[in-house]
C-alpha positions, 0 to 999 in steps of 0.5 A, a space after each residue: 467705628 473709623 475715625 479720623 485716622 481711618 481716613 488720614 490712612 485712606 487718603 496716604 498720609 501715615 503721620 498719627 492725628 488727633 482728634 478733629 478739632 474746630 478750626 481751618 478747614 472743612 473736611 470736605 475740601 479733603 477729597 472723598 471721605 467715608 461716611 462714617 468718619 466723623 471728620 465728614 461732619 466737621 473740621 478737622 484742622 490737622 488733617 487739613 494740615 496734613 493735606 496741605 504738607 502733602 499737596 503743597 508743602 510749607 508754602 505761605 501762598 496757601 491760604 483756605 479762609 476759615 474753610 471757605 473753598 472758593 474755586 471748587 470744580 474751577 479751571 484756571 490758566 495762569 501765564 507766568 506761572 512758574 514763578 512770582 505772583 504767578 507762582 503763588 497764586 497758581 499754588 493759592 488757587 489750587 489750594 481752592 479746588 481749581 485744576 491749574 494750568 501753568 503757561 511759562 518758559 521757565 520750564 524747569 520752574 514750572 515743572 516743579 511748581 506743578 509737581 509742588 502743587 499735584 501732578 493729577 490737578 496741574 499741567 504744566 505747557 511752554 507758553 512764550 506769550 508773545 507767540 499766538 500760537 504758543 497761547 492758542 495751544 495753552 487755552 486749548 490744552 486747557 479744555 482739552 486736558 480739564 474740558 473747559 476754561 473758567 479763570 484766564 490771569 494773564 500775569 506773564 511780565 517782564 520789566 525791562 531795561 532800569 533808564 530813566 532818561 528817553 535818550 537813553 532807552 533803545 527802540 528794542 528794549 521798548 518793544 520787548 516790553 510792549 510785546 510780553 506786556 501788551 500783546 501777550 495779555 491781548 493775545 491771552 484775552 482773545 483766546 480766553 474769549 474764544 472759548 469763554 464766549 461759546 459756554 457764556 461764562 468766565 472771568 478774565 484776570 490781568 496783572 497790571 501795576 499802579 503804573 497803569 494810572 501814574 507816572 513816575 513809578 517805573 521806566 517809560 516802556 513798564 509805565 506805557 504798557 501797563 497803561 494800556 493793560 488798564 485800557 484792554 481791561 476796560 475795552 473788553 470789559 464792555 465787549 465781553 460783559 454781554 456774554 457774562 464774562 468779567 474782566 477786571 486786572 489789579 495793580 500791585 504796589 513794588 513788592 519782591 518779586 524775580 521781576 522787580 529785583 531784576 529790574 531794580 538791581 537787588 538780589 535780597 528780598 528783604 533789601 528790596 522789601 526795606 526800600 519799599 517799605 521806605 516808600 510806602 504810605 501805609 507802614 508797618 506791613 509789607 507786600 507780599 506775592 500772597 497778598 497779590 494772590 488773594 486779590 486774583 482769587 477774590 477776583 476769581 470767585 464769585 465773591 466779585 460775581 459783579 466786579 468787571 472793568 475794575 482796576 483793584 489797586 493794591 498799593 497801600 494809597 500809594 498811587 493817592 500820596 505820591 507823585 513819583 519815586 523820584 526817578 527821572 533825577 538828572 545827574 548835576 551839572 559840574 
C-alpha cells in the first residue's frame, strides 16, 4: 500500500521521509492527500516540514500551533506587506490556510515575499495607502482574484523624522506621517467596510503602537497618529460590530524592524534589540516581528470570535511601568 512517500512524491517534494510520527501538523493542512495514505489519518511531522521548506523556506514567522490550522479557506489583505510585521504575518497567515493579498510599494520586496509564500495563494498589487484609489483597487483585487475579503490588517507605517522638540518638527514631515498613519488605515477601514458590510462578516486589523495610549514613546507626529488608530478602531468597532464585523488594532512595544531602525538611526538589529531589551519591564525575552504576527493572527481567527474594540497591547507592561523613554531631554545650557 502507498505510504507517506507516495504522497511526498505526489505533492513534488523528492527528499526521502520517515515514517509519520506524532507531532506538528495535521497532514490535512498539506493539500489533498490520497486516502489510502496513512498520513491521511495522522501527523506526519516531516513532511509538514518539507511543505514548510517548500512553500515558505526557513522562516521564523511560521508558526502552525500543535497542527491547529486557524484561517483554513480565509482571504486576507495586508498593507505593508512586503516587509516587517507585514511581511511576517502575511507569511504566518498563509502558513494558516489564508490566500494573502499584499499591498505595498516596495515592489521588489513584495514580489518576493509573494513568490517566498506561493505564487497560486499570494497576489501581490502596488498599494500606496495614502491614495484611495490605489486601496480601492487592492480590496477589489482581492475579491476579484479570491471572491471575497475576510481579514483587512492595515500595517502600512511610516515613522517619521527622530525630533524631539515641537520647534524643530516641519509641518510637512508632521502630515507625511498623518497622511500613511492615519488616513491610509481610514481609507483601508472604509474599503474593507464596503465590502465586508454587504457578506456581514469580516474582521478588521490595524497596527497601532503603545504610543496610542502614552506619551513619550516616540515623536509628536508617530504619538498623535497612533492615538487616533486607537480612536478610528474603537469609532468603527461600534459602527461595524451590527453587521458582525470586528475591528480591533494592537500595539507593539519597539522591536527591530525597517521602520523602527530607520527611525532610531540603527542598522543592526540585534543593537536595536540590546537597547530595547535595556528599556524593557519584562526581561530576558525580546520582541520580535513573530510575536506581532501571532497577535494579528489570534486576532484574525475565530479564537477572538468576540474581541472587537480592543486595543491588544503587546509591550511586556511597559506602557504600565514607564512614563517615557525619556526623549524630550533638552541639551544643557552652557
Amino acid at each position: 500500500m502507498p505510504g507517506c512517500a507516495d504522497c511526498c512524491v505526489s505533492m513534488g517534494l523528492s527528499k526521502k521521509i520517515s515514517p509519520c510520527k506524532s507531532s506538528y501538523v495535521p497532514c490535512r493542512a498539506l493539500g489533498s492527500l490520497p486516502d489510502h495514505c496513512p498520513s491521511a489519518k495522522s501527523r506526519c511531522s516531516y513532511l509538514a516540514e518539507l511543505f514548510i521548506e517548500r512553500q515558505l523556506g526557513d522562516n521564523s514567522c511560521l508558526s502552525l500551533d500543535n497542527g491547529n490550522v486557524r484561517l483554513e479557506g480565509k482571504v486576507a489583505l495586508i498593507t505593508g506587506g512586503a516587509s516587517g510585521i507585514g511581511e511576517c504575518t502575511a507569511k504566518l497567515f498563509a502558513s494558516h490556510g489564508a490566500k494573502v493579498v499584499i499591498g505595498d510599494i516596495q515592489d521588489v520586496l513584495g514580489h518576493s515575499v509573494r513568490k517566498d509564500i506561493d505564487p497560486s495563494n499570494c497576489t501581490y498589487v502596488h498599494c500606496d495607502v495614502t491614495n484611495e484609489d490605489h486601496i480601492r483597487n487592492a480590496v477589489d483585487k482581492t475579491v476579484e482574484t479570491y471572491g471575497k475579503l475576510d481579514i483587512m490588517f492595515n500595517n502600512a507605517g511610516i515613522g517619521g523624522p527622530n525630533k524631539a522638540r515641537i520647534i524643530d518638527n516641519e509641518k510637512e514631515d508632521f502630515e507625511r506621517v498623518l497622511a500613511i498613519n492615519v488616513t491610509g488605515v481610514f481609507l483601508g477601514m472604509k474599503h474593507a467596510a464596503r465590502v465586508m458590510v454587504p457578506a456581514k462578516s469580516g474582521i478588521i486589523i490595524s497596527t497601532s503602537s503603545i504610543s496610542s495610549g502614552m506619551g513619550g514613546a516616540a515623536s509628536h507626529a508617530y504619538c498623535c497618529a497612533k492615538h487616533a488608530v486607537l480612536g478610528l478602531t474603537r469609532n468603527l468597532a461600534i459602527e461595524l460590530g451590527q453587521f458582525g464585523i470586528r475591528v480591533n488594532c494592537l500595539s507593539p512595544y519597539a522591536l527591530a524592524t525597517p521602520l523602527a531602525k530607520e527611525f532610531v538611526g540603527l542598522d543592526d538589529d540585534q543593537q536595536l534589540e540590546m537597547v530595547m531589551n535595556m528599556n524593557a519591564n519584562l526581561k530576558g525575552v525580546t520582541l520580535r516581528t513573530d510575536d506581532v504576527a501571532n497577535t494579528a493572527l489570534y486576532l484574525a481567527s475565530d479564537d477572538a470570535k468576540y474581541i472587537s474594540g480592543h486595543n491588544l497591547v503587546i509591550d511586556g507592561g511597559f506602557s504600565i511601568n514607564n512614563s517615557a523613554f525619556k526623549i524630550f531631554q533638552y541639551p544643557q545650557d552652557p
